[in-house]
N, C-alpha and C positions, 0 to 999 in steps of 0.2 A: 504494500500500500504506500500511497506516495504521502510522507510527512507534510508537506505541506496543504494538501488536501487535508488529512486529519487537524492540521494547525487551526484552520482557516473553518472547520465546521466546528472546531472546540471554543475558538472565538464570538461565535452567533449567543443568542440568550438563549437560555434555559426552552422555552416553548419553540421554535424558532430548530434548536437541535430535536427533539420533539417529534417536528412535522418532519424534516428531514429523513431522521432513522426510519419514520414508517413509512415514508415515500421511497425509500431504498428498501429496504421489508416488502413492500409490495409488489416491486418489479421483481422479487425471485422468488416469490410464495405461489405456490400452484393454488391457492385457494380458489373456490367458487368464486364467482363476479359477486355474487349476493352477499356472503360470507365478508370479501373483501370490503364491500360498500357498508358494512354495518359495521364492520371494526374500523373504517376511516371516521363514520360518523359519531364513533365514541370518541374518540381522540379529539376532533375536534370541538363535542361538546365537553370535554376535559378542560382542552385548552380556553375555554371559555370561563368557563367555572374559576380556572386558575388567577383569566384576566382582570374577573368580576371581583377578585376577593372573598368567592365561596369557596375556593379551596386552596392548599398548599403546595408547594413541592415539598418533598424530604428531598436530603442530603447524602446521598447514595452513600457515598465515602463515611459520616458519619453515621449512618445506620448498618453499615457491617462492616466497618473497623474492630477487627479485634486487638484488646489492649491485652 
């Protein structure tokens, strides 16, 4: 994988890398068209939720660090 491609999508916000991974998830998932359209619509009403202030992100690194 090329580093700077990785750089440049770790740099985008939080929601933003988000849309991305599942835009890349969906061009190699065999899934149904149907299947695929109901998990994009979740995602986006996530990312809504998130925008609105009704819901959080967690902190990946902080929730399975182990110490």
């Amino acid at each position: 994988m090329q580093s700077k491609l990785l750089d440049d999508v770790l740099a985008l916000p939080p929601l933003e890398r988000v849309a991305f991974a599942e835009l890349i998830l969906a061009s190699i998932d065999r899934e149904d068209d149907e299947i695929r359209r109901a998990w994009m619509d979740e995602v986006k009403k996530r990312m809504k939720s998130v925008a609105a202030g009704k819901s959080k992100l967690l902190d990946f690194e902080k929730l399975y660090r182990e110490d």
